[in-house]
C-alpha positions as CSV (number, residue, x, y, z in Angstrom):
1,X,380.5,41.2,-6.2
2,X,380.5,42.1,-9.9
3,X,383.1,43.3,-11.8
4,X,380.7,46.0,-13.0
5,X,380.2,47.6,-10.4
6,X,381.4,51.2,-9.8
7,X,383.3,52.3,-6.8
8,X,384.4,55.4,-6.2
9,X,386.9,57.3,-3.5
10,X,388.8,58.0,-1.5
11,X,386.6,60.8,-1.1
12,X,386.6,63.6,2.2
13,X,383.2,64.5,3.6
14,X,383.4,68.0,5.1
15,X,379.6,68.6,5.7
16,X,378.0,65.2,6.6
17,X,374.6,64.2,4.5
18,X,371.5,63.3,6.6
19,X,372.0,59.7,5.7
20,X,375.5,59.3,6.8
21,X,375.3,58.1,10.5
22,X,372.3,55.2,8.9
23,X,375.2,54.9,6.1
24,X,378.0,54.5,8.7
25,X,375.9,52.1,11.5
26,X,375.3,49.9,8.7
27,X,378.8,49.6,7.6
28,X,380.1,49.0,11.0
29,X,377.6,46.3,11.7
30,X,378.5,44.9,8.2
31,X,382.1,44.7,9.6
32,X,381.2,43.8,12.8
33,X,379.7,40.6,11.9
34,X,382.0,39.7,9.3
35,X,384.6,39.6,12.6
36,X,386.3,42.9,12.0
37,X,388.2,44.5,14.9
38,X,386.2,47.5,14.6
39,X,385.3,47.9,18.4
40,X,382.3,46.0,19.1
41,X,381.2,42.3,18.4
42,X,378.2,40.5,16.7
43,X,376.4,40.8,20.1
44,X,376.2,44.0,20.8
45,X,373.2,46.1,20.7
46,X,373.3,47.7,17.2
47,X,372.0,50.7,18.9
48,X,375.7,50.9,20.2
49,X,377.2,50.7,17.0
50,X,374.5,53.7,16.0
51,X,375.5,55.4,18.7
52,X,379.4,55.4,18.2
53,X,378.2,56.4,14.2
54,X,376.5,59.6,15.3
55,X,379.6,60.7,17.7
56,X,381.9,60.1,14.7
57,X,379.6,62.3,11.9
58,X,378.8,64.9,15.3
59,X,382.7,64.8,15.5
60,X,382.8,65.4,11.8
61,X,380.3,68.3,11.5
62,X,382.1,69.5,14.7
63,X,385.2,70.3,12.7
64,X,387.0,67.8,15.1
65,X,387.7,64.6,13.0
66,X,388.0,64.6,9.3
67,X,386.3,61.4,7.3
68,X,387.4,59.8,3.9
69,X,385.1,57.7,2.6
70,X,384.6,55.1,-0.4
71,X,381.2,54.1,-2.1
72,X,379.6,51.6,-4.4
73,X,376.0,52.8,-5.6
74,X,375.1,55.3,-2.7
75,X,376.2,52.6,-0.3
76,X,378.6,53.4,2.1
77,X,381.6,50.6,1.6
78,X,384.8,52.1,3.2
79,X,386.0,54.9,5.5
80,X,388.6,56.4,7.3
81,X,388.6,58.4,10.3
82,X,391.4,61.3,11.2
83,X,391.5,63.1,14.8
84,X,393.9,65.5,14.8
85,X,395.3,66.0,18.2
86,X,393.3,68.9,20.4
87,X,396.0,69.8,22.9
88,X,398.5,72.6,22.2
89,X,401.8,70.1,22.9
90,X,399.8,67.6,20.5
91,X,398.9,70.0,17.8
92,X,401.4,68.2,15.8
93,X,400.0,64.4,15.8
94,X,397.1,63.0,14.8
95,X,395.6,59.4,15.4
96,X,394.0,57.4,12.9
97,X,390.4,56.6,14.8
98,X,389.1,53.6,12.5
99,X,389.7,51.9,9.0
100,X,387.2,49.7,8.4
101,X,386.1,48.4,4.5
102,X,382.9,46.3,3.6
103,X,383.9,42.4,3.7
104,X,382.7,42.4,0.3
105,X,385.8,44.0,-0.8
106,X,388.7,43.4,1.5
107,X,391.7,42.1,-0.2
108,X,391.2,44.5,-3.3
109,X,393.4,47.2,-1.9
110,X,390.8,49.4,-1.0
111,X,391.9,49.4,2.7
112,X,395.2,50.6,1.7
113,X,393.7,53.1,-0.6
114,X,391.8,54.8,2.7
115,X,395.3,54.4,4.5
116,X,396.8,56.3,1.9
117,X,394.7,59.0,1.9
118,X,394.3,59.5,5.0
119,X,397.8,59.5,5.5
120,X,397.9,62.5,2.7
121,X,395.2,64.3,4.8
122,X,397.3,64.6,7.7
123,X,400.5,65.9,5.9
124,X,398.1,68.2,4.2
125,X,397.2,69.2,7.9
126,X,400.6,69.4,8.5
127,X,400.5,66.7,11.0
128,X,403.8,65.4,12.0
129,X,403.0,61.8,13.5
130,X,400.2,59.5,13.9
131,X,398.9,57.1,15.9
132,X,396.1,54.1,15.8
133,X,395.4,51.5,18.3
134,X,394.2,48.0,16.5
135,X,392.8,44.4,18.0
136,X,394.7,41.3,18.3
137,X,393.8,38.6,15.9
138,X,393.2,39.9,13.0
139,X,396.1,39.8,10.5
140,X,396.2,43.7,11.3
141,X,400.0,43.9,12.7
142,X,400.7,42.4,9.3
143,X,399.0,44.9,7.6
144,X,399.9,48.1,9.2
145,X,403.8,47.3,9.6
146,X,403.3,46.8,6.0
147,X,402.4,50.3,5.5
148,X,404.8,51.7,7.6
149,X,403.5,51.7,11.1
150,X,405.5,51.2,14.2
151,X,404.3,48.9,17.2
152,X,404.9,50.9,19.8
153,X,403.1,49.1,22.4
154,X,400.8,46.0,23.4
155,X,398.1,45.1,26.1
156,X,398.0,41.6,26.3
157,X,394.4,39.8,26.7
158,X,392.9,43.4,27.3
159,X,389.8,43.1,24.4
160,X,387.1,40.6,24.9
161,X,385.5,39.6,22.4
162,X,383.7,36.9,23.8
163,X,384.1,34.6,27.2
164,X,387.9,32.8,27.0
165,X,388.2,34.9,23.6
166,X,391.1,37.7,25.0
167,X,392.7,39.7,22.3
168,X,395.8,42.0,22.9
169,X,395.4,45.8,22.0
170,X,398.0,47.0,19.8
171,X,399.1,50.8,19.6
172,X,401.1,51.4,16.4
173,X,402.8,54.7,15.6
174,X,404.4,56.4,12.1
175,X,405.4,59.3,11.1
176,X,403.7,61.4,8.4
């Protein structure tokens, strides 16, 4: 990656572009096969991984998830995906869906930047507390109690990832 090129965001996408699910699928596979915790694995059907994209920018144009995104040269290279909560005794939370950044630029601080801003979103929504549920394995307790994030709970060996490759799931929690 040069050091000329531009990147620019955090920004927030309130009315999704036709090219966003391609933009999104292509991220998460990026991710994916890099060995992000992201939800699916390098064997999956990308179809899947489309199919997850187009119920996050549905949920987006659906006023029920807000997205913060990051690019490099009309490439999608970072986002960050906010639920608030639907129910009337969770109107005050919120859950941090996914946080994923291009490979090509993890450790640069940009994961960190989406964090933050989606954190700002949800105070800006007036959200009170949030939540996010991460994979085992990956360096991401680290990096989430690092950023002020509770554990709040753990499923041992509940995420396969491949055959004798069990990962715990990890809920974290913080307030806003």
């Amino acid at each position: 990656m040069g050091e000329d090129v531009f990147i620019t965001g955090p920004h927030r996408v309130d009315t999704p572009h036709p090219g966003l699910v391609d933009g999104l699928a292509d991220l998460w596979g990026r991710v994916t096969v890099a060995g992000g915790g992201v939800g699916f694995t390098p064997a999956d059907p990308v179809e899947e991984v489309r199919e997850a994209a187009q119920s996050v920018v549905d949920d987006v144009a659906g006023k029920r998830a807000h997205l913060l995104t990051i690019g490099r040269e009309h490439v999608l290279v970072g986002v960050a995906v906010l639920v608030p909560g639907s129910y009337p005794v969770r109107r005050h939370t919120g859950e941090l869906l996914l946080l994923m950044v291009d490979p090509d630029l993890q450790g640069q601080g940009w994961g960190r930047k989406l964090h933050d801003a989606a954190v700002a979103h949800a105070q800006a929504l007036g959200l009170e507390k949030l939540e996010l549920v991460a994979r085992g394995g990956h360096d991401l307790e680290r990096f989430y109690t690092g950023l002020g994030w509770t554990v709040s709970g753990r499923w041992e060996r509940s995420v396969r990832v491949a055959d004798g490759d069990d990962r715990d799931r990890i809920w974290f929690t913080r307030d806003v």
